[in-house]
N, C-alpha and C positions, 0 to 999 in steps of 0.2 A: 437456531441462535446459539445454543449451546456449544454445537459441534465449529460454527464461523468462529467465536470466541477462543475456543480451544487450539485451534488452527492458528489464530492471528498469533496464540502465544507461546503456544509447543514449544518453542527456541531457548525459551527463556526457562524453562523447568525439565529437571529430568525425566519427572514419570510421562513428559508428553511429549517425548522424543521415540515418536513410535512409526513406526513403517501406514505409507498411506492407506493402503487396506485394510489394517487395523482400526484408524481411524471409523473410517466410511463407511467399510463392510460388515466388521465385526459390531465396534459400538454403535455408529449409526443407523445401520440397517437392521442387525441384529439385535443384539442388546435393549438399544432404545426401541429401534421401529419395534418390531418384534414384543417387548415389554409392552409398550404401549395401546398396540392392538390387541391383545390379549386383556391388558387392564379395561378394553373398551365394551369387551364380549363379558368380563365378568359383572362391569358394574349394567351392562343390557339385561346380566341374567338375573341378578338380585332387583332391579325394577319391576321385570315379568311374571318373579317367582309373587305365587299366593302365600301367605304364612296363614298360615294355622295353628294357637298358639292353644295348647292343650295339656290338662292336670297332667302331672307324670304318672300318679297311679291311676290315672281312669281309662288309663293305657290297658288293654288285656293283654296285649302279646308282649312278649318279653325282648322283639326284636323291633319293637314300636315304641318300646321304653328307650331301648338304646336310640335310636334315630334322635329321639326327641331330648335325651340328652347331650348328644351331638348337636342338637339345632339348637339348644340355650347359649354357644358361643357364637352363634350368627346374627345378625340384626333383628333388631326387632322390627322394624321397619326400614326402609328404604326412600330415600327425597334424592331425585334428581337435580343437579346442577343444570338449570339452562343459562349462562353468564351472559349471551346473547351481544355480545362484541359487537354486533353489527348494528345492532336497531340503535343505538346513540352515541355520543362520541365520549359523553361520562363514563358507560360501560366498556366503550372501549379503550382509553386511556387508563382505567383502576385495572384492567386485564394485563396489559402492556406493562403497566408497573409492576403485577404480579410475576408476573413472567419473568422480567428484569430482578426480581429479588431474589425468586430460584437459582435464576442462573447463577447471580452472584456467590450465594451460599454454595453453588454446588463446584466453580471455580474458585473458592478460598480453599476448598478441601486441598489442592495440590500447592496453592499458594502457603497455604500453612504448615504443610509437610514439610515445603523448600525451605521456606524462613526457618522454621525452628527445627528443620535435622528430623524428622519424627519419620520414625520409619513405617513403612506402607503397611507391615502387619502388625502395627500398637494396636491396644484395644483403645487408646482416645479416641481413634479414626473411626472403631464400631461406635463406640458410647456417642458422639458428637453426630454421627447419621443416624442412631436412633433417636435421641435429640430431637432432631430437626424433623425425624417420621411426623412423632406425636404431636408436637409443638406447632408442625409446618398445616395437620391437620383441621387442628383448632381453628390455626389461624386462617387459613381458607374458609373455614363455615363463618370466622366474624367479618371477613372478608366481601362472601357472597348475602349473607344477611345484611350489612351493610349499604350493598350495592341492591336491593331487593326492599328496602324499606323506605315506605314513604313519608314517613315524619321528618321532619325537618329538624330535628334537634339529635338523630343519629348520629350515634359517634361510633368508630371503628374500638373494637374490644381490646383491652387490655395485652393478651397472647400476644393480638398482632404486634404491638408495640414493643414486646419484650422481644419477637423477631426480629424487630428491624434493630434494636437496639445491640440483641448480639451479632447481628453483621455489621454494625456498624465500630464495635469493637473489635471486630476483629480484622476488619480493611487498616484501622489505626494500628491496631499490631501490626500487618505487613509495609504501611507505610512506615514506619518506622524501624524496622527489622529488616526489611526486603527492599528499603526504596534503588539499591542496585538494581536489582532485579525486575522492580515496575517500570522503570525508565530505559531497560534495553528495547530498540528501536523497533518497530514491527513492519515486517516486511510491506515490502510497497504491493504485493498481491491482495493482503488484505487490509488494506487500507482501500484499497479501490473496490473490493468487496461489500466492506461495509457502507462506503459512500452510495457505491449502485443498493445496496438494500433500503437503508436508510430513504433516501429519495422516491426509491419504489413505496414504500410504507408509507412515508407522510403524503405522496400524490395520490395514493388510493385513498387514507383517511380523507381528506380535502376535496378528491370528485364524490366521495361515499357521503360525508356528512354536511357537505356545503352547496354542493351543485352538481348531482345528479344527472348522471350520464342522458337517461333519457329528457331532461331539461335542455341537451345541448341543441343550439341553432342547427339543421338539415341533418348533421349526423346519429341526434335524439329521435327524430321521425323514423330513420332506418331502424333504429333500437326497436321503439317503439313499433312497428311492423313487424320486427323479426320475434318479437316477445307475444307480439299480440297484449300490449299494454295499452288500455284506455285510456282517454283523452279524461285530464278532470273537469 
């Protein structure tokens, strides 16, 4: 989503006027994919790891002293995310949004630079993605606790709110600083990109949460056979 976004608008910003293999190769395959599978294998290994949480001097070895003050900056525990997108269409809507709010925050980064002249190595550019680390954190755990609680009088936490609050100040800054710049026209490639995505995503949410492939008249039976899916 990130990288279609970035595509539709390249034209319109300097820092995204970069050669197609940069694009695709570098950030998307590298960068992200790469980043991202690596994030997958670390948060696999902190689920698996045992902690063992032990006095520092009841340590005898002097090289079991240092590990163990090594491990006081590690978790104390570990909770997996299962967001589970697919088993309802609540969870998968609060997902979609979440996703949609990354993105945005992480395409204002370049929209903000363009609007106000700020050059690619200010330290605002660090201090404002450290920012959003900490914050973006939080706000994810009030997020999936959120989506994970059964009371009916849940309300999403505060953090969150202070997130969407400063993206929403700061679209208002580009809208009003940048609206040259939001209104050049984006190529008819991605416009027909996002249409085909788009349509793809709400006709899968729509057979996923409403009518169920193997529900379908003669085509559901073949489903249904080739799954080896029970009749209810």
């Amino acid at each position: 989503i990130w990288m279609g976004m970035l595509t539709g608008k390249y034209f319109s910003m300097k820092e995204g006027a970069e050669c197609w293999w940069d694009h695709w190769v570098m950030d998307f395959v590298i960068c992200n994919g790469f980043g991202i599978w690596m994030g997958m294998l670390t948060c696999k290994y902190f689920s698996m790891k045992e902690y063992h949480w032990t006095g520092l001097w009841k340590i005898p070895t002097f090289s079991g002293k240092m590990r163990r003050l090594v491990g006081q900056f590690t978790p104390y525990n570990w909770t997996s995310f299962e967001w589970g997108y697919t088993k309802s269409c609540t969870n998968f809507v609060l997902v979609c949004f979440i996703v949609c709010l990354w993105t945005l925050q992480e395409l204002n980064v370049f929209y903000l630079k363009t609007t106000l002249w700020v050059p690619p190595n200010h330290i605002l550019n660090f201090y404002r993605e450290l920012f959003y680390g900490f914050a973006g954190a939080c706000a994810l755990h009030e997020g999936y606790t959120y989506l994970k609680s059964t009371d009916p009088s849940a309300r999403i936490g505060r953090q969150s709110w202070l997130l969407m609050a400063c993206l929403v100040v700061e679209v208002l800054i580009e809208v009003k600083f940048g609206w040259d710049i939001l209104t050049k026209p984006i190529p008819w490639y991605a416009v027909y990109g996002w249409i085909i995505f788009f349509i793809c995503l709400f006709s899968w949410a729509f057979w996923h949460f409403t009518f169920p492939f193997k529900d379908w008249p003669f085509l559901g039976l073949h489903y249904r056979r080739l799954f080896r899916i029970k009749e209810d």
